[in-house]
NUBAFI-435294 format. One record per atom (N, C-alpha, C): residue in three letters; residue number from 1; atom name; x, y, z. Coordinates in Angstrom, 2 decimals. Layout:
N
{code = ALA; pos = NUM; site = CA; X = X; Y = Y; Z = Z};
...
//
This chain:
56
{code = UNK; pos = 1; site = N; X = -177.45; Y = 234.80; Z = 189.70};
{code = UNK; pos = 1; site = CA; X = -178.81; Y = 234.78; Z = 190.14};
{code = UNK; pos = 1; site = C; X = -179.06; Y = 235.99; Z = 191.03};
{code = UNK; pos = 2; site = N; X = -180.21; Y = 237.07; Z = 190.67};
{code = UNK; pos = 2; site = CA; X = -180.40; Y = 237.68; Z = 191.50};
{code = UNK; pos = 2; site = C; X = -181.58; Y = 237.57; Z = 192.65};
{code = UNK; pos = 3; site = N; X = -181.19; Y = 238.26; Z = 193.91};
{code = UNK; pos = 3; site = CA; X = -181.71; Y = 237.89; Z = 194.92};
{code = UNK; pos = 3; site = C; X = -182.18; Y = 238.80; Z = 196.09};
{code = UNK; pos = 4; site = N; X = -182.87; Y = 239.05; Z = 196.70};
{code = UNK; pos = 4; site = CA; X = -183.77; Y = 240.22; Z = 196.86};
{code = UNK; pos = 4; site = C; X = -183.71; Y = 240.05; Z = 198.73};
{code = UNK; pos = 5; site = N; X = -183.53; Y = 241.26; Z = 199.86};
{code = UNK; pos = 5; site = CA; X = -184.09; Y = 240.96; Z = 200.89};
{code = UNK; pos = 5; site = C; X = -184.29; Y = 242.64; Z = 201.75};
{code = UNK; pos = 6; site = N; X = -185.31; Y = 242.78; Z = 202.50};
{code = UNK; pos = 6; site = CA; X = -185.93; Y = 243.56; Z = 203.08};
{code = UNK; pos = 6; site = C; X = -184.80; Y = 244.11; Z = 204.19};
{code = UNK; pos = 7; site = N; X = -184.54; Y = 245.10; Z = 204.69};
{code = UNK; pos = 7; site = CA; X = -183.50; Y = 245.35; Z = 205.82};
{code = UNK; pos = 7; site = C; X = -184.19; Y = 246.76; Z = 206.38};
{code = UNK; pos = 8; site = N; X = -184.78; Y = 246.30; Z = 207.79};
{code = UNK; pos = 8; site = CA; X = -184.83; Y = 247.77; Z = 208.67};
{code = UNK; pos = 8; site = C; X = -183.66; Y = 247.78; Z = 209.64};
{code = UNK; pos = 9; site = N; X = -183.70; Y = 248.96; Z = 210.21};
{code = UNK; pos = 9; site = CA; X = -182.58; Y = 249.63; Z = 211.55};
{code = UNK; pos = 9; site = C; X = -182.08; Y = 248.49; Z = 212.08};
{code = UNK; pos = 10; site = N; X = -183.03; Y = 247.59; Z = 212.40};
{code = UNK; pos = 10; site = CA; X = -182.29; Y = 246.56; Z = 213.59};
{code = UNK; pos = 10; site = C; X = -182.51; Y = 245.07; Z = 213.03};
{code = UNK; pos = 11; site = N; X = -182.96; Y = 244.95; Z = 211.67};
{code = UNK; pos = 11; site = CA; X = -182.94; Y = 243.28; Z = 211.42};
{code = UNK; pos = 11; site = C; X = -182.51; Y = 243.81; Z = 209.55};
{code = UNK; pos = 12; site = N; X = -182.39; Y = 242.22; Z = 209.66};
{code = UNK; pos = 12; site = CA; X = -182.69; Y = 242.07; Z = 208.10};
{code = UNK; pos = 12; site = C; X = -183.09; Y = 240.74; Z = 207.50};
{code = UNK; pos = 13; site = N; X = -183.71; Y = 240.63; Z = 206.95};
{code = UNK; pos = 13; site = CA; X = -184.26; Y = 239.50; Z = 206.34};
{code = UNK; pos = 13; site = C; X = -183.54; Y = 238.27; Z = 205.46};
{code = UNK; pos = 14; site = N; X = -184.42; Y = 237.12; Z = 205.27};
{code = UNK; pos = 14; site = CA; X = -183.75; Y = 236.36; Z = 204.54};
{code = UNK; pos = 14; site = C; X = -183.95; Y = 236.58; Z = 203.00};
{code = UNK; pos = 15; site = N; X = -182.73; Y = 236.38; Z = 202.05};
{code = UNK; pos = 15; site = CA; X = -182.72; Y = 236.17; Z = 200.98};
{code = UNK; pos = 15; site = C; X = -183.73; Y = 235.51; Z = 200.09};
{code = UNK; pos = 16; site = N; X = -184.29; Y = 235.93; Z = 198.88};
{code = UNK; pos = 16; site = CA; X = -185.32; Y = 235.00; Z = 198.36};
{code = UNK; pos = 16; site = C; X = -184.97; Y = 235.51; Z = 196.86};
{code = UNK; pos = 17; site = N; X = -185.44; Y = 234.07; Z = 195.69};
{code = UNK; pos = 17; site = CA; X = -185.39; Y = 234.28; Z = 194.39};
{code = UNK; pos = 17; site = C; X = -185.91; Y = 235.28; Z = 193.49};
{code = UNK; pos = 18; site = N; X = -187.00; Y = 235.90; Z = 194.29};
{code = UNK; pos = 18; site = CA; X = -187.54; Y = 236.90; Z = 193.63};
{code = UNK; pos = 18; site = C; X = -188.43; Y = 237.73; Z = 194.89};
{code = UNK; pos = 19; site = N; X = -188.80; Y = 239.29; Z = 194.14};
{code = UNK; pos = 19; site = CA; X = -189.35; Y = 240.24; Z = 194.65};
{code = UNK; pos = 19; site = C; X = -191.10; Y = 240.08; Z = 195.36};
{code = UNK; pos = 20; site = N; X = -191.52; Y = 239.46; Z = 194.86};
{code = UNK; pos = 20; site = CA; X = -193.07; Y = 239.00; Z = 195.57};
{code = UNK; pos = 20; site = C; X = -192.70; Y = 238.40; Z = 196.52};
{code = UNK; pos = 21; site = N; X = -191.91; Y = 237.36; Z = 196.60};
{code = UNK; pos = 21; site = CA; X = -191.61; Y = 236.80; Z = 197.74};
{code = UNK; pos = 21; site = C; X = -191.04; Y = 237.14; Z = 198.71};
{code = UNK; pos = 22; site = N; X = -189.98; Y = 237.80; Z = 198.35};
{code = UNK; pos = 22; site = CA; X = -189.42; Y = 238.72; Z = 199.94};
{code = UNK; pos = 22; site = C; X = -190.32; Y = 239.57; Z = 200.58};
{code = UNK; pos = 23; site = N; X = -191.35; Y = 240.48; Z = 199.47};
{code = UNK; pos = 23; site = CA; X = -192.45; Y = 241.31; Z = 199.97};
{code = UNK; pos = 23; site = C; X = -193.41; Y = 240.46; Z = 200.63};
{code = UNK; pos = 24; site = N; X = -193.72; Y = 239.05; Z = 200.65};
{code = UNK; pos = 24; site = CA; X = -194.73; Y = 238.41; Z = 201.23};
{code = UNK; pos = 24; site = C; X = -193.94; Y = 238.08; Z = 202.70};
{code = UNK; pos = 25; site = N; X = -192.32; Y = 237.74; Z = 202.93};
{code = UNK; pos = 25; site = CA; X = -192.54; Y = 238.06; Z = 204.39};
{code = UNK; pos = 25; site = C; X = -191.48; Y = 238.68; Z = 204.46};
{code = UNK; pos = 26; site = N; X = -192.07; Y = 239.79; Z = 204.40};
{code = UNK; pos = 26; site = CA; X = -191.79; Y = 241.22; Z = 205.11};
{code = UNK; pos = 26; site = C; X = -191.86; Y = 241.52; Z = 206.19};
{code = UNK; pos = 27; site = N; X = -193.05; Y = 240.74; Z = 206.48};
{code = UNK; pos = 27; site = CA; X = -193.64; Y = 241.18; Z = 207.77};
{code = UNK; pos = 27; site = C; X = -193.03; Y = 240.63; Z = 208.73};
{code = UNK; pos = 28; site = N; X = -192.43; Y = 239.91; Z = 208.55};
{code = UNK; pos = 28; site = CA; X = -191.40; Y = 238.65; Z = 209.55};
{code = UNK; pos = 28; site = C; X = -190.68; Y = 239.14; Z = 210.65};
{code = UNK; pos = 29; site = N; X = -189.76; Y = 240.46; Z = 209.69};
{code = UNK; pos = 29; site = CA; X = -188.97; Y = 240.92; Z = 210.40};
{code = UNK; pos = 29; site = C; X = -189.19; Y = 242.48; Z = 210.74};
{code = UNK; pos = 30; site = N; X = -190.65; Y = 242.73; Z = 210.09};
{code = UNK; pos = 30; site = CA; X = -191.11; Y = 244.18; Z = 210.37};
{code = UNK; pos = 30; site = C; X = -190.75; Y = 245.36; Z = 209.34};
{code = UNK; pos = 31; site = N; X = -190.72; Y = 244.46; Z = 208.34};
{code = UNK; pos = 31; site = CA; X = -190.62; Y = 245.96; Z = 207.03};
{code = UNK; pos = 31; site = C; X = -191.60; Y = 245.86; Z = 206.44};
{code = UNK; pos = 32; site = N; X = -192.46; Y = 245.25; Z = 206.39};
{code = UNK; pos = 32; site = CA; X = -193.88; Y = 246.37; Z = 206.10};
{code = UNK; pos = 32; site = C; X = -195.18; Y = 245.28; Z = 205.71};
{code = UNK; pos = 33; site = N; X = -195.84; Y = 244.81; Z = 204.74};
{code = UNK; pos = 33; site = CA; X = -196.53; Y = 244.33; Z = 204.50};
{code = UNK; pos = 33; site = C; X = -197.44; Y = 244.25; Z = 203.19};
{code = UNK; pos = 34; site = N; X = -197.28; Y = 242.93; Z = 202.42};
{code = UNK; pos = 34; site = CA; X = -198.39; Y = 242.64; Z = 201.37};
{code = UNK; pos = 34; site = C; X = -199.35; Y = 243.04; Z = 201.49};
{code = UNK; pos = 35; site = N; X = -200.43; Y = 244.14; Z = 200.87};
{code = UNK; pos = 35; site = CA; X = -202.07; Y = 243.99; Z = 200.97};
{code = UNK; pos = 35; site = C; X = -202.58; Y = 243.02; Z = 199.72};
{code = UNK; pos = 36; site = N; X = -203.29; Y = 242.07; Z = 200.43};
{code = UNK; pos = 36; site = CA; X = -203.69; Y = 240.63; Z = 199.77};
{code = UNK; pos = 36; site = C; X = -204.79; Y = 241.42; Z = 198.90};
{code = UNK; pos = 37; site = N; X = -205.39; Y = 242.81; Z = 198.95};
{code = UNK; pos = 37; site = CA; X = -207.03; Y = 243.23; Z = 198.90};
{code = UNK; pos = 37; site = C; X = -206.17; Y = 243.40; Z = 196.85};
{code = UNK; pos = 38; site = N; X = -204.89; Y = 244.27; Z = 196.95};
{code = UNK; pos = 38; site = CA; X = -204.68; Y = 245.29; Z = 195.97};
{code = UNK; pos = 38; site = C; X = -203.82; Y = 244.82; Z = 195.11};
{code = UNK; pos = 39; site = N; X = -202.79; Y = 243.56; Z = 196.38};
{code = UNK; pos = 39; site = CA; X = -201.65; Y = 243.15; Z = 195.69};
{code = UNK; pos = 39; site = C; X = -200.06; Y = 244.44; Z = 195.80};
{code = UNK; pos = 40; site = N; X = -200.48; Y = 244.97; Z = 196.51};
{code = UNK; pos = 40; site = CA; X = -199.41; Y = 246.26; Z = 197.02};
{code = UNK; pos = 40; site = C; X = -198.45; Y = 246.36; Z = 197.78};
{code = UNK; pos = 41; site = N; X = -197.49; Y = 246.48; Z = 197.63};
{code = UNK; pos = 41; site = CA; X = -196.34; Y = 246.35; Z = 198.95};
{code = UNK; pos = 41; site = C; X = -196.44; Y = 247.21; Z = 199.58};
{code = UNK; pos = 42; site = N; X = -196.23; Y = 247.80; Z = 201.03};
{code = UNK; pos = 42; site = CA; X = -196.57; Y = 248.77; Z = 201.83};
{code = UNK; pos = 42; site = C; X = -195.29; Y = 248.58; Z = 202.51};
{code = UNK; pos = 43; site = N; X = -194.33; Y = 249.28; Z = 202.21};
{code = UNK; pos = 43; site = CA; X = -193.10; Y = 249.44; Z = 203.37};
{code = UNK; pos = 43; site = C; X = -193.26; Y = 250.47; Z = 204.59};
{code = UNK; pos = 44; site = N; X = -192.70; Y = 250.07; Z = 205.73};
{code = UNK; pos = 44; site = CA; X = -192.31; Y = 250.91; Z = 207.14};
{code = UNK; pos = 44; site = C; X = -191.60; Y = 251.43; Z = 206.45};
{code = UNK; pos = 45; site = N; X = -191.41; Y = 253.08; Z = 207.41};
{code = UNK; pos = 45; site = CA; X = -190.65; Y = 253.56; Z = 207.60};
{code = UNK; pos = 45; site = C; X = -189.30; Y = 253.43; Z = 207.82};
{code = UNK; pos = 46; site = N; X = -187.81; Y = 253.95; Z = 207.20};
{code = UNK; pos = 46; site = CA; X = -186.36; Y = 253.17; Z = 207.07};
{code = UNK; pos = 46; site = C; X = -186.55; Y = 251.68; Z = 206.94};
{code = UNK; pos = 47; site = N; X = -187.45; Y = 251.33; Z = 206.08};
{code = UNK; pos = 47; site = CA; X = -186.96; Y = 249.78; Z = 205.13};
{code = UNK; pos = 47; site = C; X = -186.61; Y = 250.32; Z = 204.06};
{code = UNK; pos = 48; site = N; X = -185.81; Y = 249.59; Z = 203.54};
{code = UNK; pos = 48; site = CA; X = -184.93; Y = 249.41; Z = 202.38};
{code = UNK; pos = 48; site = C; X = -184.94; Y = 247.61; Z = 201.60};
{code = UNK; pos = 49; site = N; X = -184.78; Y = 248.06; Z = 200.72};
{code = UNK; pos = 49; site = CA; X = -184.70; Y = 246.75; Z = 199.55};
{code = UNK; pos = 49; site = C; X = -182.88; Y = 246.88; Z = 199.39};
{code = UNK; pos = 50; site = N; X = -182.78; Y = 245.17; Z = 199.14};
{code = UNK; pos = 50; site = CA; X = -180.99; Y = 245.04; Z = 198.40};
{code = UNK; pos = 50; site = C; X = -181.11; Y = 244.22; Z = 197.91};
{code = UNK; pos = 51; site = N; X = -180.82; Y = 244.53; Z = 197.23};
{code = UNK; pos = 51; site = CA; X = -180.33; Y = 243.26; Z = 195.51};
{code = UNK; pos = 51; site = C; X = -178.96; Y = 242.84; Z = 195.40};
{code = UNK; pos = 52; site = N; X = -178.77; Y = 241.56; Z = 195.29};
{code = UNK; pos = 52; site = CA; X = -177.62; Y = 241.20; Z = 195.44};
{code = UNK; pos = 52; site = C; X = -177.30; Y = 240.58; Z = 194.12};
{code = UNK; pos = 53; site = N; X = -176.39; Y = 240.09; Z = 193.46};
{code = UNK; pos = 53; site = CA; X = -176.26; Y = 239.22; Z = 192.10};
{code = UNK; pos = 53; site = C; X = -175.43; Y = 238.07; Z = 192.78};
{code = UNK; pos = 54; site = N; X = -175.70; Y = 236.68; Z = 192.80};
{code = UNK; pos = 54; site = CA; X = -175.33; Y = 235.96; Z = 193.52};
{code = UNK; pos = 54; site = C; X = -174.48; Y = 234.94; Z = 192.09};
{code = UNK; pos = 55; site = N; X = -173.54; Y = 234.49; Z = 191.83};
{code = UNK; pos = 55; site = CA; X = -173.25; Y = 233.33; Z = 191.00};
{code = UNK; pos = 55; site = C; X = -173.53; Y = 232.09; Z = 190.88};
{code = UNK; pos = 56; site = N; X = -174.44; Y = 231.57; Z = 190.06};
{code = UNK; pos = 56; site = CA; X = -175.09; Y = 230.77; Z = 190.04};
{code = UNK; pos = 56; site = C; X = -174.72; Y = 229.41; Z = 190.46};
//
């Protein structure tokens, strides 16, 4: 199963089943933010995405 989470300089986020969803809280831990207007992910500055493959 792959599995998706947001990581800036000083946090990192929780794990989630898919990519909309980690981008919806993003904001949690300060990597960037959903625009609800466009549907757009907007990352901060040094965020990064990681994909992990987890065994089901």
């Amino acid at each position: 199963m792959t599995k998706y989470r947001f990581i800036t300089p000083h946090r990192a986020g929780k794990w989630y089943p898919d990519l909309k969803q980690a981008q919806r809280f993003a904001n949690a831990i300060g990597a960037g933010f959903l625009d609800r207007m466009t549907g757009r992910f907007v990352a901060y500055r040094d965020t990064r995405i990681e994909v992990a493959n987890f065994p089901d």
